[in-house]
C-alpha positions in Angstrom: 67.1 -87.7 -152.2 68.4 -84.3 -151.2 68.0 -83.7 -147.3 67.3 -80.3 -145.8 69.3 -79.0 -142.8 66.3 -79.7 -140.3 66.1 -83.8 -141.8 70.3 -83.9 -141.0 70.2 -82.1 -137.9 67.2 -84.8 -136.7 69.3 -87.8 -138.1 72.5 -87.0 -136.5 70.7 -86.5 -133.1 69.1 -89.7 -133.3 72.5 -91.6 -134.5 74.1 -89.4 -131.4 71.4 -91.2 -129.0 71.5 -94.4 -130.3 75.3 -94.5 -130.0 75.3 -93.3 -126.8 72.9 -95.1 -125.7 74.9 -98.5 -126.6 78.1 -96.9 -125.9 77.5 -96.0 -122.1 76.4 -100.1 -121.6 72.8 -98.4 -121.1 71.3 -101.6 -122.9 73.2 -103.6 -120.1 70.6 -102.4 -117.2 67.4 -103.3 -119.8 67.1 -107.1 -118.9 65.6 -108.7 -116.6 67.6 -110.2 -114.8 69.4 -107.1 -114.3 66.1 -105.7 -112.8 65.9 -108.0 -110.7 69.3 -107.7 -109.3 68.9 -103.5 -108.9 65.2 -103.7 -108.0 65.9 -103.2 -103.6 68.0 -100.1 -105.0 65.6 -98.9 -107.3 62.7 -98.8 -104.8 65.0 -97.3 -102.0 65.9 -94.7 -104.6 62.2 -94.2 -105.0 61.4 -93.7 -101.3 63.7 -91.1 -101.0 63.1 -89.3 -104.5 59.7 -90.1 -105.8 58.8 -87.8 -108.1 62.5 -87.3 -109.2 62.2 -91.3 -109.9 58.8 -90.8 -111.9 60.2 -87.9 -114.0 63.3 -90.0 -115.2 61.5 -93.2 -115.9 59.0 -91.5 -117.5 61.6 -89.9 -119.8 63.6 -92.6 -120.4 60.3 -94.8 -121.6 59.4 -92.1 -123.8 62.9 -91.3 -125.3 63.8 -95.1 -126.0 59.9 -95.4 -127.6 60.9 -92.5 -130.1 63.9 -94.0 -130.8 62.7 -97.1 -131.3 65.4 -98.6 -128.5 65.3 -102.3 -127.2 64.0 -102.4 -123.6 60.3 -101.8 -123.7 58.9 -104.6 -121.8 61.7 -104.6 -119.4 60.8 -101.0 -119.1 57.5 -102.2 -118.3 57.6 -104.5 -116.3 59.8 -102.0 -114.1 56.8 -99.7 -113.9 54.6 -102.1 -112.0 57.8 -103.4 -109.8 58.6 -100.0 -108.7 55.5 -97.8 -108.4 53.3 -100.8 -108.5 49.9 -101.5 -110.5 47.9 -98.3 -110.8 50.8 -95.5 -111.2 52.8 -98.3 -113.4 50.1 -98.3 -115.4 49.6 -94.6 -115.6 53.2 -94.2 -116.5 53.7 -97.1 -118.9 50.6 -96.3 -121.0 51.3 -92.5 -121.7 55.1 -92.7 -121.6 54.7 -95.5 -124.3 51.8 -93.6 -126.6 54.1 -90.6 -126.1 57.4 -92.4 -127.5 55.5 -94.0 -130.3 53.9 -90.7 -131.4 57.6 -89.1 -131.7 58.7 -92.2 -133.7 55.6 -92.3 -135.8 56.3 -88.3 -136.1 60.0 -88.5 -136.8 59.7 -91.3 -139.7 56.9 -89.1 -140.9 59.3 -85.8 -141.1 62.1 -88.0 -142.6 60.8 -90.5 -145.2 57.2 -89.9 -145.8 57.0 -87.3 -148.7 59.9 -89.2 -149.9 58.3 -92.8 -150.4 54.7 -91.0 -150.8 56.5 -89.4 -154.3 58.3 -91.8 -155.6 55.4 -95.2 -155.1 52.6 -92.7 -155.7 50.9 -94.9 -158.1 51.8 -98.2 -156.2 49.9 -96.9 -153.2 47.1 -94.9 -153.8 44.9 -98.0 -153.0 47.0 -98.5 -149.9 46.5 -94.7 -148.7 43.1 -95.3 -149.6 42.5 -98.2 -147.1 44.3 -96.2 -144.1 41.8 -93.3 -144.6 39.1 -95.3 -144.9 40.2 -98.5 -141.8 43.1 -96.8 -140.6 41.9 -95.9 -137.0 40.5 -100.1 -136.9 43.4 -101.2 -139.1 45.8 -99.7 -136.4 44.0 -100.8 -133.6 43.8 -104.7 -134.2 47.5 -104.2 -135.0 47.9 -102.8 -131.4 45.6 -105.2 -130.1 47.2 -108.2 -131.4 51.2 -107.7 -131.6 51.9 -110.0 -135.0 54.4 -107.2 -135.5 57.0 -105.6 -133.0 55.6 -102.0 -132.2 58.0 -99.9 -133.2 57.7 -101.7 -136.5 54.0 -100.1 -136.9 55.6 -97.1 -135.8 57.8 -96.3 -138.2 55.1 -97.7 -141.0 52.2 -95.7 -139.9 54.4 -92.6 -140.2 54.7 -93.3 -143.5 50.9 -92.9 -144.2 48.4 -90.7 -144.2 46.9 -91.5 -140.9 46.5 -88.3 -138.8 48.7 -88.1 -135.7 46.1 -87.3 -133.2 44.0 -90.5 -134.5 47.5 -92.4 -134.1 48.0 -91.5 -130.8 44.6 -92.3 -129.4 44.4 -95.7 -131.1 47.5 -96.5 -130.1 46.7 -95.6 -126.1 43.4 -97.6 -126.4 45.3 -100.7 -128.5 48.0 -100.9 -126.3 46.2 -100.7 -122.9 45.3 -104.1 -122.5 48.5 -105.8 -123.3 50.2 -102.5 -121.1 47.9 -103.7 -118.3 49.3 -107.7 -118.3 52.6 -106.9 -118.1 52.2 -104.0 -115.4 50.1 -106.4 -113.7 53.3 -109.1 -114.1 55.9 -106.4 -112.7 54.3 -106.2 -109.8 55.5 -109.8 -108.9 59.0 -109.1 -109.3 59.6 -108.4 -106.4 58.3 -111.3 -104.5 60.9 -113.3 -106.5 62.9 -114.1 -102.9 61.9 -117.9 -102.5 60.3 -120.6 -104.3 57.5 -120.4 -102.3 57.3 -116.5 -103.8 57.8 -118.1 -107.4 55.0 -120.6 -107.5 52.2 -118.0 -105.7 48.8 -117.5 -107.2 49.3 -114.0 -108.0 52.4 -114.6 -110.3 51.2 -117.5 -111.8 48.0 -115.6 -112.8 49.9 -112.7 -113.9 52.5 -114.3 -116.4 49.0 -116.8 -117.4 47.7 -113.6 -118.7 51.2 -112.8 -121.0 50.3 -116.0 -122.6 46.7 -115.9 -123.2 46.5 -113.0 -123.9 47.2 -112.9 -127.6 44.7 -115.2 -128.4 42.2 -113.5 -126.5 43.2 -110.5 -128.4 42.8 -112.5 -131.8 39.3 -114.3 -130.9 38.1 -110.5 -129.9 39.2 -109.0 -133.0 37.8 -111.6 -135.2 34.4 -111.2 -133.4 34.4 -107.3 -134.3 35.1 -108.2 -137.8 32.4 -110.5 -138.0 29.9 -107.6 -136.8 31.1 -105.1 -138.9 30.3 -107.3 -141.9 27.1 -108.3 -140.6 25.6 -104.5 -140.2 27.0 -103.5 -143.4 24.8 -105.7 -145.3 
């Protein structure tokens, strides 16, 4: 495969991230118990520098996304800790679409005409079923995380899906789930104490990180069932 300037000059940026993003210990910070442990400096950085604080976590959700970058739910679970439920949410739902868009775009520019070219034949059946279920295909993917999301990233990119119907699927698909774990976030806080641990709100909040997927899955199935029942 012969690469044009523009393909090199986007894969030595992105090899020039990821190394520096591992090099500087960045991935360090990205666990949870380290959020836990920075989370009184976090919010008293906040105070003092709000929207400075929402511009950099907003960029840094994004940036990882695109890049595909370990950390997303710690990431997320940050949002509702340190701006709490509804501008968490806000945040977390269009930093994340956004970062998954410039993945989805970036494996698109790299590798799509590529693999389109030389399994033409091998997936014209395959193209065929994105046009057609793409948008739903997509969704019940985002809806019910059997694979990692930057995984269907990377893979949608390589399709013919359109990037605008990407990008609102994936907002929609990824809402709920964004929801839980903003909801969760906002609990983190109240970690001082065991009587903090065991209180109602947590325990519904990480309740709904469990059941959640099968809720997901017994919703899906039910729009399947419909859409074979009107088609008849």
């Amino acid at each position: 495969m012969k690469l044009s300037a523009s393909r090199i000059s986007v894969i030595l940026l992105i090899l020039l991230l990821v190394v520096a993003y591992f090099f500087l210990g960045l991935d360090s910070y990205l666990t949870l118990d380290a959020l836990k442990a920075q989370l009184s400096q976090f919010q008293a950085f906040y105070q003092e520098h709000q929207l400075l604080t929402v511009l950099i976590y907003f960029g840094i959700y994004v940036v990882m996304a695109a890049l595909s970058l370990p950390g997303a739910a710690v990431l997320t679970l940050a949002g509702g800790a340190l701006f709490g439920f509804g501008l968490g949410l806000l945040l977390v739902s269009f930093a994340s679409t956004l970062g998954a868009t410039g993945a989805f775009l970036v494996a698109r520019f790299l590798l799509r005409d590529t693999i389109q070219n030389r399994y033409r034949e091998r997936l014209v059946k395959f193209n065929e079923g994105i046009q057609k279920e793409g948008a739903f295909y997509l969704f019940t993917l985002r809806l019910v995380p059997i694979f990692p999301f930057f995984v269907i990233n990377l893979v949608m990119g390589l399709t013919p899906l359109r990037a605008s119907t990407f990008y609102w699927v994936s907002q929609l698909g990824m809402l709920p789930g964004t929801m839980v774990y903003v909801l969760a976030g906002t609990q983190l806080a109240r970690f001082q104490s065991l009587a903090g641990i065991v209180s109602l709100e947590i325990f519904v909040s990480f309740a709904l990180l469990g059941i959640f997927p099968l809720l997901a899955k017994r919703f899906i199935t039910f729009i399947k069932r419909y859409r074979k029942t009107h088609e008849r």
